[in-house]
VOLUM-103523 format. One record per residue (C-alpha): residue number from 1; x, y, z. Coordinates in nm, 3 decimals. Example, Ala and Ser with C-alpha at 12.3 -4.5 7.8 and 13.67 -1.06 7.14 Angstrom:
! VOLUM-103523
<node num="1" c1="1.230" c2="-0.450" c3="0.780"/>
<node num="2" c1="1.367" c2="-0.106" c3="0.714"/>
END
This chain:
! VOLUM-103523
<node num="1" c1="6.609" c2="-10.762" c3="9.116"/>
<node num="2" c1="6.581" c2="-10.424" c3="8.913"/>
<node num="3" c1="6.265" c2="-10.267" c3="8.792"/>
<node num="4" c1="6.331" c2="-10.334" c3="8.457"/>
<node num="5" c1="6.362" c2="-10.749" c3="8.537"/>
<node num="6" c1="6.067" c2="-10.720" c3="8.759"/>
<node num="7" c1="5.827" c2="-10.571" c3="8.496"/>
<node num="8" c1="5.995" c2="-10.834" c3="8.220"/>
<node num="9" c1="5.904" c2="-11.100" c3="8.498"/>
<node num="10" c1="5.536" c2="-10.986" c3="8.530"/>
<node num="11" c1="5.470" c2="-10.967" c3="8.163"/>
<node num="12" c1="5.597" c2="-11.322" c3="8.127"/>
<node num="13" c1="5.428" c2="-11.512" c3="8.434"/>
<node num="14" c1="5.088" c2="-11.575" c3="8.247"/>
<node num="15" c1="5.274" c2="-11.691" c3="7.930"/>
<node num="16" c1="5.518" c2="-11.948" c3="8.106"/>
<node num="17" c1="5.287" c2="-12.198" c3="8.197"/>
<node num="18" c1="5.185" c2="-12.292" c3="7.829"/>
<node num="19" c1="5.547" c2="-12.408" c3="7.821"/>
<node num="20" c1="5.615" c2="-12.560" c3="8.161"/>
<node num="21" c1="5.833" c2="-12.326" c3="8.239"/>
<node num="22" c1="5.900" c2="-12.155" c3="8.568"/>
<node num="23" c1="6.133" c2="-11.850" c3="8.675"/>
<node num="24" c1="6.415" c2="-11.897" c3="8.889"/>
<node num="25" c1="6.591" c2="-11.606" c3="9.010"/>
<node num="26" c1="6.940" c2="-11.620" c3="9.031"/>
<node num="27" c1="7.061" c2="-11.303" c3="9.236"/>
<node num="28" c1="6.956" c2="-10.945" c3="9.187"/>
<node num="29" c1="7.063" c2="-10.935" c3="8.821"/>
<node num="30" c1="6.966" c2="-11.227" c3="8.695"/>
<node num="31" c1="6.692" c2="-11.474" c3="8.646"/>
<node num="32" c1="6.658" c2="-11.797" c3="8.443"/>
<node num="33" c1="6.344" c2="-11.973" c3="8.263"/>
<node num="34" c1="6.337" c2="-12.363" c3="8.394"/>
<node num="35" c1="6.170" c2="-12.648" c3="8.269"/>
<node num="36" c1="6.216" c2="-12.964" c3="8.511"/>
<node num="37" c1="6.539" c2="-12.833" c3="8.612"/>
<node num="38" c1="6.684" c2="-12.742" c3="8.316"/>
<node num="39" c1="6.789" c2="-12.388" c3="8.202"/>
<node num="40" c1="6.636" c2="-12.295" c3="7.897"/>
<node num="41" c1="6.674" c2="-11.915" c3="7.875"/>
<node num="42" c1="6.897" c2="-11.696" c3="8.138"/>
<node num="43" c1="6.802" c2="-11.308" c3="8.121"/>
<node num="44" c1="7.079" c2="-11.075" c3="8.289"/>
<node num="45" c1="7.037" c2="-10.718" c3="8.374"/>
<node num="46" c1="7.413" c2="-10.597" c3="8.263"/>
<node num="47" c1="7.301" c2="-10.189" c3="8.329"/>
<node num="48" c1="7.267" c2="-10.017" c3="8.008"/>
<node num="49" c1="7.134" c2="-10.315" c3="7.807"/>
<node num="50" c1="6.977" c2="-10.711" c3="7.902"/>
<node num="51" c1="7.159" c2="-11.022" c3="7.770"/>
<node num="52" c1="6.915" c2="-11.302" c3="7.707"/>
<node num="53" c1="7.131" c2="-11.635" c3="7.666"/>
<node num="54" c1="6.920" c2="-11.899" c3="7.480"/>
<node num="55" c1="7.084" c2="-12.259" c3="7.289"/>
<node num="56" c1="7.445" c2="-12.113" c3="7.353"/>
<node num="57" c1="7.357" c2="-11.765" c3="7.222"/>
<node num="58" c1="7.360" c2="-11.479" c3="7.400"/>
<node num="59" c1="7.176" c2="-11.178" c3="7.237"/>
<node num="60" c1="7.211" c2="-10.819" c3="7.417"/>
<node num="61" c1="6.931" c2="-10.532" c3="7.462"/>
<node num="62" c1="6.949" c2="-10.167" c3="7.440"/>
<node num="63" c1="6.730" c2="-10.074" c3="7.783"/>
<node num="64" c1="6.629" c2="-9.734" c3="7.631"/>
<node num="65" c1="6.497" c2="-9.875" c3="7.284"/>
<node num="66" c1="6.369" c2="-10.287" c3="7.402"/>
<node num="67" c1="6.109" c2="-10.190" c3="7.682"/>
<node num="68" c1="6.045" c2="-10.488" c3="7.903"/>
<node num="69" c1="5.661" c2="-10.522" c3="7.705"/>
<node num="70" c1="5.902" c2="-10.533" c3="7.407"/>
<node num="71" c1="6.116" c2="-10.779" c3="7.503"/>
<node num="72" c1="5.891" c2="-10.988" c3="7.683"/>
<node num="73" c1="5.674" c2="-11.004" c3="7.377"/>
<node num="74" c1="6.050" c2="-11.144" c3="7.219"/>
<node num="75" c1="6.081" c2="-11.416" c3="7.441"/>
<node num="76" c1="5.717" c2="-11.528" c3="7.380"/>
<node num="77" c1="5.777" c2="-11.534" c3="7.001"/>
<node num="78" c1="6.103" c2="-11.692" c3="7.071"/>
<node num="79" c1="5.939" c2="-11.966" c3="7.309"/>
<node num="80" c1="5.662" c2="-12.007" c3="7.060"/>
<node num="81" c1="5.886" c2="-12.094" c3="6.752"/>
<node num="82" c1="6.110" c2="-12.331" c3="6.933"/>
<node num="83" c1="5.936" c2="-12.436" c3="7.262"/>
<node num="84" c1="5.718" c2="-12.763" c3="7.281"/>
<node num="85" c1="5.385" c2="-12.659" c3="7.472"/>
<node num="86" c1="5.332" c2="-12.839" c3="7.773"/>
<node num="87" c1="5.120" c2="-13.123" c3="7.745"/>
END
């Protein structure tokens, strides 16, 4: 997993169980958000930027300008707007 992911993942632990969502990794590129087995949001390290596939979109991520605190805070919105809280 790179350093970028791994910070991204860290940022977004405490923030995942509001949804019922869990991370799954999937190699050392990759990682997807779950919620009882179902992929909600896949984040790929692709090198220069991060693709973050979401409802059949996939949106990419310049690494120098979208820190991971940046983009994490992205994904939060994003799960916030469209994600049912856990009950």
């Amino acid at each position: 997993m790179t350093n970028y992911l791994d910070e991204l993942k860290d940022i977004l632990r405490p923030h995942l169980s509001k949804y019922g969502l869990k991370i799954l990794p999937r190699g050392r590129s990759q990682f997807s958000l779950v919620k009882g087995g179902t992929i909600v949001m896949t984040v790929r390290d692709a090198q220069e930027t991060v693709e973050l596939s979401y409802k059949e979109k996939k949106y990419s991520y310049d690494k120098w300008y979208t820190k991971p605190e940046h983009l994490a805070q992205t994904i939060i919105n994003v799960l916030e707007a469209q994600e049912k809280p856990a009950e």
